[in-house]
N, C-alpha and C positions, 0 to 999 in steps of 0.2 A: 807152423805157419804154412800158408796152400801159397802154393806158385806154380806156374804154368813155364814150362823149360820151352828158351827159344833155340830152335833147330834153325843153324846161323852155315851153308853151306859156300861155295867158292862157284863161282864161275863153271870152272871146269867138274864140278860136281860132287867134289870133295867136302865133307863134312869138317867143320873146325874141331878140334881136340881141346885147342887151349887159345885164347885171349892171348892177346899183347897187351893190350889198352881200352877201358871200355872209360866214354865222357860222355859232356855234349857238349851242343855249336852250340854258334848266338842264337842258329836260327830255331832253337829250342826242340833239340833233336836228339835225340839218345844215340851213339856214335860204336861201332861196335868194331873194331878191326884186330887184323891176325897176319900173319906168314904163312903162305898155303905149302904146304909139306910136300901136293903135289905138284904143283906146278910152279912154284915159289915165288907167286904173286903176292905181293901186300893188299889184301882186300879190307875193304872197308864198306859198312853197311849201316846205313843211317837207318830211323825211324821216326815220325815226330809223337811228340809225347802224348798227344790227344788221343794218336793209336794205339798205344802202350796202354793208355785209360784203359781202354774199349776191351781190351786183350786179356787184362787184369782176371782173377778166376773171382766169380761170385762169391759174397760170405754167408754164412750161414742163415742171414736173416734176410737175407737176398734172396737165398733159395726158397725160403719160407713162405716167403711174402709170395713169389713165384707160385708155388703150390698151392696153398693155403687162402693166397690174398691177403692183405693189409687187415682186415677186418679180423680175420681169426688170429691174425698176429695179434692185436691189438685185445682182443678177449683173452688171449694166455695171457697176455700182461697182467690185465684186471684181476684176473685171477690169482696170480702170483702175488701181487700186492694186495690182495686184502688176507693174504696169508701171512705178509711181513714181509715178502720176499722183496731184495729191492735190489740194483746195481749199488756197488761198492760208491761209485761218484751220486748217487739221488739222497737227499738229505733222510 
């Protein structure tokens, strides 16, 4: 699985080590907080989810598409199915 690691620091400039608590609010917010080691503030860092969307790492066919364009994606498919090849879910 591809994931992009959030570098989640303190005020004072301190890098988090570890979590206390990650949620969200009502306000549909990814909520991220810790105990800073150094200066031993409770910090807390929100984000709303539409930028976590955006933040998300491309997948494979994302990238494809990207490079390639939809068109040539869409020709390996052709190709692959008149081979037989199909997704596991295509009848």
């Amino acid at each position: 699985m591809k994931c992009r690691k959030l570098r989640l620091s303190c005020p004072c400039g301190r890098v988090a080590k570890q979590f206390t608590g990650i949620g969200f609010s009502p306000e549909h917010e990814l909520v991220v907080y810790w105990n800073c080691v150094a200066c031993k503030n409770r910090v807390y860092v929100s984000k709303p989810l539409s930028e976590c969307w955006r933040e998300c790492p491309a997948t494979d066919d994302e990238i494809a598409d990207e490079l390639f364009g939809a068109a040539a994606h869409s020709d390996d498919l052709k190709f692959l199915r008149s081979l037989g090849v199909r997704y596991p879910e295509e009848p």
